[in-house]
Structures are given as C-alpha cells and as structure tokens.
C-alpha positions in Angstrom: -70.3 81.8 30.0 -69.6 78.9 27.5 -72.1 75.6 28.6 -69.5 72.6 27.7 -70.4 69.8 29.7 -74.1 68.9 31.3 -74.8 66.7 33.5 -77.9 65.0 33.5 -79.3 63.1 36.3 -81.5 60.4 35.3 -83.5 57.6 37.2 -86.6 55.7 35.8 -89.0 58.1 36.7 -91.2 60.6 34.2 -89.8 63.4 35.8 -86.4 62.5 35.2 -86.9 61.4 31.5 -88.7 64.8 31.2 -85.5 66.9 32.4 -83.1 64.4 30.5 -85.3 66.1 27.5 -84.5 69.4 28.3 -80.9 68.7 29.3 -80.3 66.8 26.1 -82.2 69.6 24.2 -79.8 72.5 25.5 -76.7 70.0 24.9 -77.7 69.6 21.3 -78.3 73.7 21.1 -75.0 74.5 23.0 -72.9 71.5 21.2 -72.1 70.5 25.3 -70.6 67.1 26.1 -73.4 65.2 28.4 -72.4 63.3 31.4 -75.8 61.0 32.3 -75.5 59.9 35.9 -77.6 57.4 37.6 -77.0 57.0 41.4 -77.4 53.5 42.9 -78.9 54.0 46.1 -77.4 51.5 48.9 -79.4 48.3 49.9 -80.1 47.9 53.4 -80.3 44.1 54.7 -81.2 43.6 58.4 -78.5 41.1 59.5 -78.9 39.4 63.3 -75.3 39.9 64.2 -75.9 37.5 68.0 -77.0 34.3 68.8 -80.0 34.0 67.1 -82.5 32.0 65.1 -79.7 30.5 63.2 -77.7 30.1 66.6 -74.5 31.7 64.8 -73.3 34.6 64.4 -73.3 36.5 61.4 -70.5 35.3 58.7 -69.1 38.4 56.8 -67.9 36.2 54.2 -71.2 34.6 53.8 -72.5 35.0 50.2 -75.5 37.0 50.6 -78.2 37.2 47.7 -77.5 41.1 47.8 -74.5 40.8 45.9 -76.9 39.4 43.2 -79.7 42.2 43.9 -76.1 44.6 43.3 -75.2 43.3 40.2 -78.9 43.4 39.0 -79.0 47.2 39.6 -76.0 48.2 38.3 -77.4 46.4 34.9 -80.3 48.3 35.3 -78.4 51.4 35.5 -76.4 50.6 32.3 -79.4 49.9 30.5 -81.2 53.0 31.6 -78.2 55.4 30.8 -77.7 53.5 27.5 -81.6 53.8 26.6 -81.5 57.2 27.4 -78.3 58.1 25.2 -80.1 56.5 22.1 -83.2 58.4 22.8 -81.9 61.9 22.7 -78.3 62.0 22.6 -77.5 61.2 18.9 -74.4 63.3 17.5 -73.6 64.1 21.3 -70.2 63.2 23.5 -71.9 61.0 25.9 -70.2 60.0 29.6 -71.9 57.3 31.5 -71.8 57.4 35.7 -73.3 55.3 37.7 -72.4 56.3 41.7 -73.7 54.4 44.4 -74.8 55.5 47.7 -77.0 59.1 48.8 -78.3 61.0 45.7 -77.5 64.5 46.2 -74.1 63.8 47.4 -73.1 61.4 44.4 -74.6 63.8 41.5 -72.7 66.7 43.0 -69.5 64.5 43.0 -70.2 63.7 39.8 -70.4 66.5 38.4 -67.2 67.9 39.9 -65.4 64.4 38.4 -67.0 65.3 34.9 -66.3 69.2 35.5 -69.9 70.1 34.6 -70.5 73.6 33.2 -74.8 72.8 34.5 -76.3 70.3 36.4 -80.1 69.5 35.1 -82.6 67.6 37.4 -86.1 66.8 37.2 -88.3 67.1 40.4 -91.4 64.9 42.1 -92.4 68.7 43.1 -92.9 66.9 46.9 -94.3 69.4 49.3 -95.3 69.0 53.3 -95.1 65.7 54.3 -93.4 63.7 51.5 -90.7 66.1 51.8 -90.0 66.0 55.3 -89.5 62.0 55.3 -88.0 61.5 51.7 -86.2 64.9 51.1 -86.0 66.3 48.5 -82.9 65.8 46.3 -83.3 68.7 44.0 -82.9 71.3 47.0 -80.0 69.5 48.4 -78.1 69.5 45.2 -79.1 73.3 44.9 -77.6 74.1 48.3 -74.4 72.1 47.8 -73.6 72.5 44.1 -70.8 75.0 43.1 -72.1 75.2 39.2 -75.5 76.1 38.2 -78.5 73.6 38.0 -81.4 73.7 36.1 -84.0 71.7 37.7 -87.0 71.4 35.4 -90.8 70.5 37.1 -92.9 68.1 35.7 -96.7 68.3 35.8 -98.6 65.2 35.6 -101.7 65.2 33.3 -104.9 64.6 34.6 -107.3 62.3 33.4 
C-alpha cells in the first residue's frame, strides 16, 4: 500500500498539535500530500421564537452577532491551519479544510473529498464519564472511516 495523501485533523489542543507531528512526520517520510482539516463546530444561540420579553417575534433576517462570532472562527481556523503548515509542513503539498458542523462526521467527509490514503488524530484519552457526555471523536471516526487512521495518544507531563 502506497501512503499518498494524509489527512490531518487539527484543533488548538496539545493533543492535536502532537499528532499533526506525527502525521506531518510520516508525510515528509512517505513524500504524501497533507490535507489539514479543522472542523468548525456549529454555534448554538437560544432564540425566543413567541411573544416575549421583546414582545416580537423572532426576525430571521435580524442581523445576529453570531454572524460575527462565524466569521471570527473561520479566521481562527485559517490561522491555525496556516500556523500549522509553516511549523511542519515545509517542502509538503498542503490542502487546507475547514468543515463546519459535528467532528467525526466532517473529518470523515473530508477525507473522502481529499481521497486520503490515512487519517491521523490525536486523542484527550477521555474515559468514564467525560466520554459518555462529550464522546469521543477518535472512536467515532474509527467506526465510520473506510481508510485507516492513525490516532496517536498524548500523555501529559506531570509536574
């Protein structure tokens, strides 16, 4: 099997900037073209749709600051794929993504856009609790992906 293309999921976490090492690492090694995707999880606003406090309605076409908050992450996203590309991905093919809406479901659409070869994620290594409310997007890209993925654990120091 010839590694061509990896995608790398990235966010601003230590975990992921510890897997974009490795995934960057194995590009480098395998010459691969790298796909960096960065998913833009949606906002949710509560809106009073009755009567209320306002005593209208709510106005669809109202301008809401969350336009604003959107434009400020998909900023953020550019800068963090960019930021990441300089750090590791000199001589590389680089493909920026930025998807917007669940995690799991956008990286594996991603990488069937970009026609990954490997998908490489870092994990918060959540267990019992944490992982029953927040998930764990690792395992569900596991279970769904149709390519292999390399998800790469990161171990805090301790003081």
């Amino acid at each position: 099997m010839k590694i061509r293309k990896i995608l790398i999921g990235i966010d601003e976490s230590e975990f992921s900037r510890h897997a974009a090492a490795y995934g960057f690492d194995i590009a480098h090694t395998y010459g691969a073209e790298v796909g960096l995707v960065h998913i833009v999880e949606p906002i949710v606003m509560p809106v009073d749709t009755q009567d209320g406090l306002l005593g209208t309605p709510f106005d669809p076409n109202l301008n809401l600051p969350g336009t604003e908050l959107e434009t400020l992450q998909t900023e953020r996203s550019a800068t963090l794929l960019n930021q990441a590309s300089k750090e590791w991905g000199t001589g590389l093919e680089i493909a920026h993504f930025t998807q917007y809406g669940s995690t799991a479901e956008g990286i594996i659409e991603c990488s069937q856009e970009f026609n990954a070869d490997l998908i490489v994620l870092g994990t918060h290594r959540r267990t019992g609790i944490d992982k029953f409310f927040l998930g764990n997007v690792a395992e569900q890209v596991i279970n769904k992906s149709l390519i292999p993925v390399l998800v790469v654990p990161y171990i805090e120091a301790k003081d």
